[in-house]
C-alpha positions as CSV (number, residue, x, y, z in Angstrom):
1,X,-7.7,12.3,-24.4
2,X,-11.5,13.2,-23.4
3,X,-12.3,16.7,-23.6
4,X,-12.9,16.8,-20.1
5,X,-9.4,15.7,-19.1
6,X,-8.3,19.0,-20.9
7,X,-10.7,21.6,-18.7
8,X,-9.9,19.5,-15.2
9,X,-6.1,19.3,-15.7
10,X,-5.5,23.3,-14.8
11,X,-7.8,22.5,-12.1
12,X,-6.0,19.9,-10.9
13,X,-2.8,21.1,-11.1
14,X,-3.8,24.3,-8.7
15,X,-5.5,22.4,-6.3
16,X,-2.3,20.3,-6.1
17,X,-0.4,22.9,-5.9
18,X,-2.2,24.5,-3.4
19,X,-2.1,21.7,-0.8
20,X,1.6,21.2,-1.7
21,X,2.5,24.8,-0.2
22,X,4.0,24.2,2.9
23,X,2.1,27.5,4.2
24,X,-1.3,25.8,3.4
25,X,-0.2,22.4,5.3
26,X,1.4,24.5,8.7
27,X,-2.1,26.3,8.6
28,X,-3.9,23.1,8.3
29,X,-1.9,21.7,10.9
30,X,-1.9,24.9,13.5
31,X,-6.0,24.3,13.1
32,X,-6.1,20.7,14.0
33,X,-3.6,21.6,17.2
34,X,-5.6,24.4,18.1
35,X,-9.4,21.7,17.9
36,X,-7.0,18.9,19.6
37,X,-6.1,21.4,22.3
38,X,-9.4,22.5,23.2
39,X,-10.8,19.4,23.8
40,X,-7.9,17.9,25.3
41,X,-7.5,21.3,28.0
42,X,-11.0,22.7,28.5
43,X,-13.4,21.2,30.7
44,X,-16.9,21.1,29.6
45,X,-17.7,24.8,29.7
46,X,-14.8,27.3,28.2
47,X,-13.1,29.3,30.9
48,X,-14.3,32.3,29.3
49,X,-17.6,33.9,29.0
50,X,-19.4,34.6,25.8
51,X,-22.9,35.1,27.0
52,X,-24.2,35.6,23.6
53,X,-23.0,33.0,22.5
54,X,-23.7,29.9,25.0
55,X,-22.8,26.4,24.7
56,X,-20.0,24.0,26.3
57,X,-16.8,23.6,25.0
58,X,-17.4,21.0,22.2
59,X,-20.4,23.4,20.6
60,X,-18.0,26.1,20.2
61,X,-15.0,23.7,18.1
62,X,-18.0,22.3,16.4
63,X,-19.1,25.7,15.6
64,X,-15.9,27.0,14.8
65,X,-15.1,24.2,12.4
66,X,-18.7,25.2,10.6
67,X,-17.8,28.6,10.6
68,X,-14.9,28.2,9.0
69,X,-16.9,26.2,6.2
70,X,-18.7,28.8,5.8
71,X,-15.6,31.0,4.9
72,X,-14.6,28.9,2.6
73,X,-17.8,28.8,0.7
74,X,-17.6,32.6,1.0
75,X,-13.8,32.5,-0.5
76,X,-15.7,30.4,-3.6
77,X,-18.4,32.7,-4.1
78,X,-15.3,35.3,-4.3
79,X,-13.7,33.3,-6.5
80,X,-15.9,32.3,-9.0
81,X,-17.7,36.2,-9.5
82,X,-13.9,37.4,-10.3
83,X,-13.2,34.5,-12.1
84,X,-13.4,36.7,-15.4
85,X,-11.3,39.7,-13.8
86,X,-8.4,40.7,-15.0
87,X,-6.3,40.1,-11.3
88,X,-4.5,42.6,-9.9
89,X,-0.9,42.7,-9.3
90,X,-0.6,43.4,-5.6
91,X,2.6,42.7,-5.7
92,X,3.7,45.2,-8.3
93,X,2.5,47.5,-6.0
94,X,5.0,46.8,-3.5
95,X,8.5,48.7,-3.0
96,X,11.5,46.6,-4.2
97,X,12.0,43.4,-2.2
98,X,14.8,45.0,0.2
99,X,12.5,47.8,1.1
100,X,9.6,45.8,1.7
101,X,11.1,43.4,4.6
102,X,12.2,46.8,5.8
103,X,8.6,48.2,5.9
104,X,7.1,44.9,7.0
105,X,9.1,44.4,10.0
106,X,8.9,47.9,11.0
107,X,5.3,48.0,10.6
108,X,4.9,44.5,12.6
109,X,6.9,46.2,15.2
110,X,4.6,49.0,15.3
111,X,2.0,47.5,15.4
112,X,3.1,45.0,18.1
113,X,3.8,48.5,20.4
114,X,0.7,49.7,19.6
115,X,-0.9,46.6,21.2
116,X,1.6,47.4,24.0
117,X,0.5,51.3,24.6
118,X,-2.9,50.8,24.3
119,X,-2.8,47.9,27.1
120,X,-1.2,50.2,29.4
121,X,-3.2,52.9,28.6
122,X,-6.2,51.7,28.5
123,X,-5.6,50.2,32.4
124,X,-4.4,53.0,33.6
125,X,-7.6,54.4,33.5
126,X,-9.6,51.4,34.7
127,X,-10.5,50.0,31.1
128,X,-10.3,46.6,29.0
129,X,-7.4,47.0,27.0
130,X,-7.3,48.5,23.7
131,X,-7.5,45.9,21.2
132,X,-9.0,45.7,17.6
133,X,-12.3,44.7,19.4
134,X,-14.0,47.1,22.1
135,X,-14.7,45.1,24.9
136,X,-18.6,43.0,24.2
137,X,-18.2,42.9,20.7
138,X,-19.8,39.9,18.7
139,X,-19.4,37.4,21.7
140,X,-21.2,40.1,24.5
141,X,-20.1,40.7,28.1
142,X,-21.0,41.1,31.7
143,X,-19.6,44.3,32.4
144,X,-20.5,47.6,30.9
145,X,-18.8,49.6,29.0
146,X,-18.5,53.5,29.8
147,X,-19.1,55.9,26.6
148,X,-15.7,57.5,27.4
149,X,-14.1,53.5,27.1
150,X,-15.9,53.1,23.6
151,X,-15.0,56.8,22.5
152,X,-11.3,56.5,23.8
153,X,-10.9,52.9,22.2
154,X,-12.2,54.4,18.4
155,X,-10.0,57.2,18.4
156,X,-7.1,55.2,19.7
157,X,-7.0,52.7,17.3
158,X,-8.3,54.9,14.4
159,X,-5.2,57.1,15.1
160,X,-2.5,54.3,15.6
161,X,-3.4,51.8,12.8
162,X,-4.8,54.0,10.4
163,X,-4.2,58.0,10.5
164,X,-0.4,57.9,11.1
165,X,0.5,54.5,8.8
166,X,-1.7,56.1,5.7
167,X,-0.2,59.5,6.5
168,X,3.4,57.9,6.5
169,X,2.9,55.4,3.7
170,X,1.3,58.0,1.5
171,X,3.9,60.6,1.1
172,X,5.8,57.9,-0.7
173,X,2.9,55.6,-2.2
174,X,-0.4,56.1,-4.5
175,X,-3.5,55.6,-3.7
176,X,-3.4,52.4,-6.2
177,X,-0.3,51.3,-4.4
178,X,-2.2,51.1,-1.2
179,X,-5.1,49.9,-2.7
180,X,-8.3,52.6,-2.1
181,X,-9.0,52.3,-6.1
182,X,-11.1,50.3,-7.7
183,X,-10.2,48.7,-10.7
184,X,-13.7,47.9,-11.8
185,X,-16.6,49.8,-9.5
186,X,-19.9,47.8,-11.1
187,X,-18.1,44.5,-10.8
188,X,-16.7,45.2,-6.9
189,X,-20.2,46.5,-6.2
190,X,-21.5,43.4,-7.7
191,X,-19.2,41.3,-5.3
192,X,-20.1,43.3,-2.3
193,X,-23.6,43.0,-2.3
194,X,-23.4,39.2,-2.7
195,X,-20.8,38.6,0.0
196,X,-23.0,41.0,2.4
197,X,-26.5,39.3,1.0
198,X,-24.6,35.9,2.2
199,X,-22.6,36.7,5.4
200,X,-25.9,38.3,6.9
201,X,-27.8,35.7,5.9
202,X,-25.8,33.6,7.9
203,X,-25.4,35.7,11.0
204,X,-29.1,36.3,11.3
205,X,-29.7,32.8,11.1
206,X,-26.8,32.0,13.5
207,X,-26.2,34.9,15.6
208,X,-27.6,36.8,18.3
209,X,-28.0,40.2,16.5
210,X,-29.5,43.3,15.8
211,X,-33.1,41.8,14.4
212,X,-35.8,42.2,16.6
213,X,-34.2,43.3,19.4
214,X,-34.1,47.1,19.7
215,X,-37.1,49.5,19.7
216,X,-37.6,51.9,16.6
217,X,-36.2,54.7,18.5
218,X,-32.7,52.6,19.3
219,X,-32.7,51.8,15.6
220,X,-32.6,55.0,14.1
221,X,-30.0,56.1,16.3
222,X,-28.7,53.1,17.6
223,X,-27.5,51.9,13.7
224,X,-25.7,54.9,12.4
225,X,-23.8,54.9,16.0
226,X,-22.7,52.0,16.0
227,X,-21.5,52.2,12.4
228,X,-19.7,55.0,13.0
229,X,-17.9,53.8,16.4
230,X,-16.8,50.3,14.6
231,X,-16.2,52.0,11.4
232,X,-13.5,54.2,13.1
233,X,-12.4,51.7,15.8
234,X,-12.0,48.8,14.1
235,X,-13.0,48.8,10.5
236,X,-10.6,50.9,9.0
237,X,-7.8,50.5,11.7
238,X,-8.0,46.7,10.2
239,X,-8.2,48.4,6.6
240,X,-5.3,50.4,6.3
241,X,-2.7,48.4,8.6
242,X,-3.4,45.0,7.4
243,X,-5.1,45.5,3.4
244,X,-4.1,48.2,2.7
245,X,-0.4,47.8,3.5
246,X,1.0,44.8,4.7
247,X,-1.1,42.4,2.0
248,X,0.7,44.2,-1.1
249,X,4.2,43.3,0.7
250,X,3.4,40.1,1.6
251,X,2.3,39.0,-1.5
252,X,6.2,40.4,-2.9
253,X,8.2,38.8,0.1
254,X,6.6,35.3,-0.4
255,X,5.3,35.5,-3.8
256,X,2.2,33.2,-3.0
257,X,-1.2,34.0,-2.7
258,X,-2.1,31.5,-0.6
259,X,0.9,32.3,2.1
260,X,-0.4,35.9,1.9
261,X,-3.8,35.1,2.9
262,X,-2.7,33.0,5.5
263,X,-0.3,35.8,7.0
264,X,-3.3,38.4,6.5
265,X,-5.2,35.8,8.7
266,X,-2.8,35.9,10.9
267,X,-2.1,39.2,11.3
268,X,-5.6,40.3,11.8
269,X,-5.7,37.2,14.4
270,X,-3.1,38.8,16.5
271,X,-4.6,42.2,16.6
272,X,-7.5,41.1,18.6
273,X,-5.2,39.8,21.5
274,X,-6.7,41.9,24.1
275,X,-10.3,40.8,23.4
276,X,-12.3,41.3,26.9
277,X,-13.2,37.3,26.8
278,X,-9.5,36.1,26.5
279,X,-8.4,34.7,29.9
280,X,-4.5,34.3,30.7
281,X,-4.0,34.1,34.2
282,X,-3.6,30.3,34.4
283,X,-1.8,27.9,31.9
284,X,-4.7,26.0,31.0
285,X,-6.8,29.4,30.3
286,X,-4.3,30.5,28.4
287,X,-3.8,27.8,26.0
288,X,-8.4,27.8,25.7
289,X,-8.4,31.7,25.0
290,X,-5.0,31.7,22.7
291,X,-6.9,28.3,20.9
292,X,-10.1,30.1,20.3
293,X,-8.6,33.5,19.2
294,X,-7.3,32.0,16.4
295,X,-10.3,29.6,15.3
296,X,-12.2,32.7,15.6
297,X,-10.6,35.2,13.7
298,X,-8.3,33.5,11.7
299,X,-11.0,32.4,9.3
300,X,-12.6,35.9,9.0
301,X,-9.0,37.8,8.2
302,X,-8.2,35.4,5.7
303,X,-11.6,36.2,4.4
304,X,-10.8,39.5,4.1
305,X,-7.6,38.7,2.4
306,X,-9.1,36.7,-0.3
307,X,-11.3,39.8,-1.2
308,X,-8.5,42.2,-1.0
309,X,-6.1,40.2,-3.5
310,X,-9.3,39.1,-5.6
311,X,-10.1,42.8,-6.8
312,X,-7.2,44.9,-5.9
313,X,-9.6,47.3,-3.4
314,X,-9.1,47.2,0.4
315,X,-12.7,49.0,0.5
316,X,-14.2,45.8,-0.6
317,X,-13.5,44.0,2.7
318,X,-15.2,47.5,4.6
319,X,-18.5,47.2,2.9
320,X,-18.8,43.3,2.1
321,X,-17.2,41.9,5.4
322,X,-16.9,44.1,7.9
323,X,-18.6,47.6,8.5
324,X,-22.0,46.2,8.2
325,X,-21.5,42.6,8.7
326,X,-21.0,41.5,11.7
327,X,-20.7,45.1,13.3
328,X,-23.6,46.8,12.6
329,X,-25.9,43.7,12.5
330,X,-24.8,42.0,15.8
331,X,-22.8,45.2,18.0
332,X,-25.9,47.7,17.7
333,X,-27.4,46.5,20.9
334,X,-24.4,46.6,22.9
335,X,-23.9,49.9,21.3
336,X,-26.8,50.9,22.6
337,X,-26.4,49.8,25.7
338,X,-23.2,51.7,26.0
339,X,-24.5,55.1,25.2
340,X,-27.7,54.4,26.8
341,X,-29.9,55.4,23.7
342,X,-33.6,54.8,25.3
């Protein structure tokens, strides 16, 4: 037998075995339904308004299929500079199977009433509802957002899906448990600065964002603002709910990577349900906005996932993928548009 049969066979064998996972083929087949549905539903122009993003209605599945792409090529760089690591065992870090379907359903259930709270909150006193997104993130919008909206939002979410789960879940876990260590700081440094390097890259060449567009004054204030804001609103809300916790115990309920990035995909899909874009007031809209929220952030949360299992440290995904890129690069002008900052 060649020598080269010997070093492909592994390779082989995981790639088949990926693609044989019936989590990996539903996926698949959830992304072709949601393309098929798009073009098959919307007209030429979405029903929604991204006005940072323009474009009909076959630009934005065309870019969505490219973004994801892109993910993936992001999930290989991931991949092959922790190829050498020894992996963590997430699920060790898990309760006992019993106890984690216990904590996963309760925690799904919280979450799904926080949603619920902070939609009725939120439009009881006149704003967008309170989603993982404040209202003009990444895609932009035509209304404007008061400072008290953007204040009330951060503090909502950073007190719902972060302050009271990590207060609850560490009275009876450790900090590895919940993954906030770092196994190895050089080598997660090493992976951060590449992802960040790479994902900005791409946004900058992609994206409307913060380049060029604000004046020196916005900038100095305008940055650490908007860092702040996202890191409490949505950055660590995202962190501690979905990394943090959940990923550990889905890894022990289903015992495969791949279905646990593909449920921390989903998961982080679901939390942006209230995004200010999304449009549900007729069928058709409906199935357009409930289409594009999950080509647009499924991709991202399994991206997030990936980096999570990879190294074992939910702060990875805050520096690498998140805090900085896309918030800080691409929200800073709407930040400063919110709070005015001249």
């Amino acid at each position: 037998m060649p020598p080269t049969t010997l070093t492909e066979a592994p390779a082989n064998r995981r790639r088949q075995s990926l693609v044989g996972q019936r989590s990996v083929r539903l996926a698949a087949v959830i992304w072709l339904a949601a393309n098929a549905l798009v073009l098959i539903v919307a007209e030429e122009y979405l029903p929604f308004s991204w006005p940072d993003v323009p474009g009909s209605s076959l630009d934005h599945v065309l870019n969505a299929n490219i973004g994801m792409l892109g993910i993936f090529g992001l999930m290989t760089l991931t991949w092959f500079l922790t190829r050498n690591r020894d992996r963590p065992d997430l699920a060790a870090r898990a309760p006992d199977l019993a106890t984690a379907k216990r904590e996963t359903a309760l925690l799904l259930a919280y979450g799904a009433l926080g949603l619920a709270v902070g939609f009725v909150l939120a439009r009881l006193l006149g704003w967008h509802p309170f989603g993982l997104h404040l209202a003009g993130s990444i895609f932009g919008t035509h209304e404007h957002v008061h400072p008290a909206e953007a204040i009330a939002w951060a503090a909502y979410n950073l007190l719902v899906y972060a302050v009271v789960p990590l207060a609850w879940f560490r009275r009876r876990y450790s900090r590895e448990q919940l993954n906030l260590t770092s196994v190895s700081r050089r080598d997660d440094a090493r992976l951060i600065a590449a992802v960040l390097v790479v994902e900005s890259a791409i946004q900058v060449a992609t994206l409307t964002t913060v380049v060029g567009e604000l004046s020196p004054t916005q900038y100095l204030i305008g940055l650490p603002v908007t860092f702040v804001l996202y890191l409490a609103g949505a950055v660590l809300p995202a962190m501690v709910f979905i990394y943090c916790i959940l990923v550990p115990r889905f890894l022990k309920l289903t015992g495969s990577t791949a279905t646990t990035v593909i449920l921390g995909g989903v998961t982080y899909t679901l939390l942006h349900v209230w995004d200010a874009w999304i449009i549900l007031t007729s069928p058709s809209e409906a199935v357009v906005s409930l289409a594009f929220l999950f080509l647009t952030y499924f991709g991202p949360g399994m991206m997030k996932t990936v980096l999570t299992v990879r190294t074992g440290n939910a702060w990875t995904h805050v520096w690498a993928y998140h805090a900085i890129a896309p918030h800080t690069l691409i929200d800073a002008p709407h930040v400063v548009d919110i709070f005015r900052i001249r």
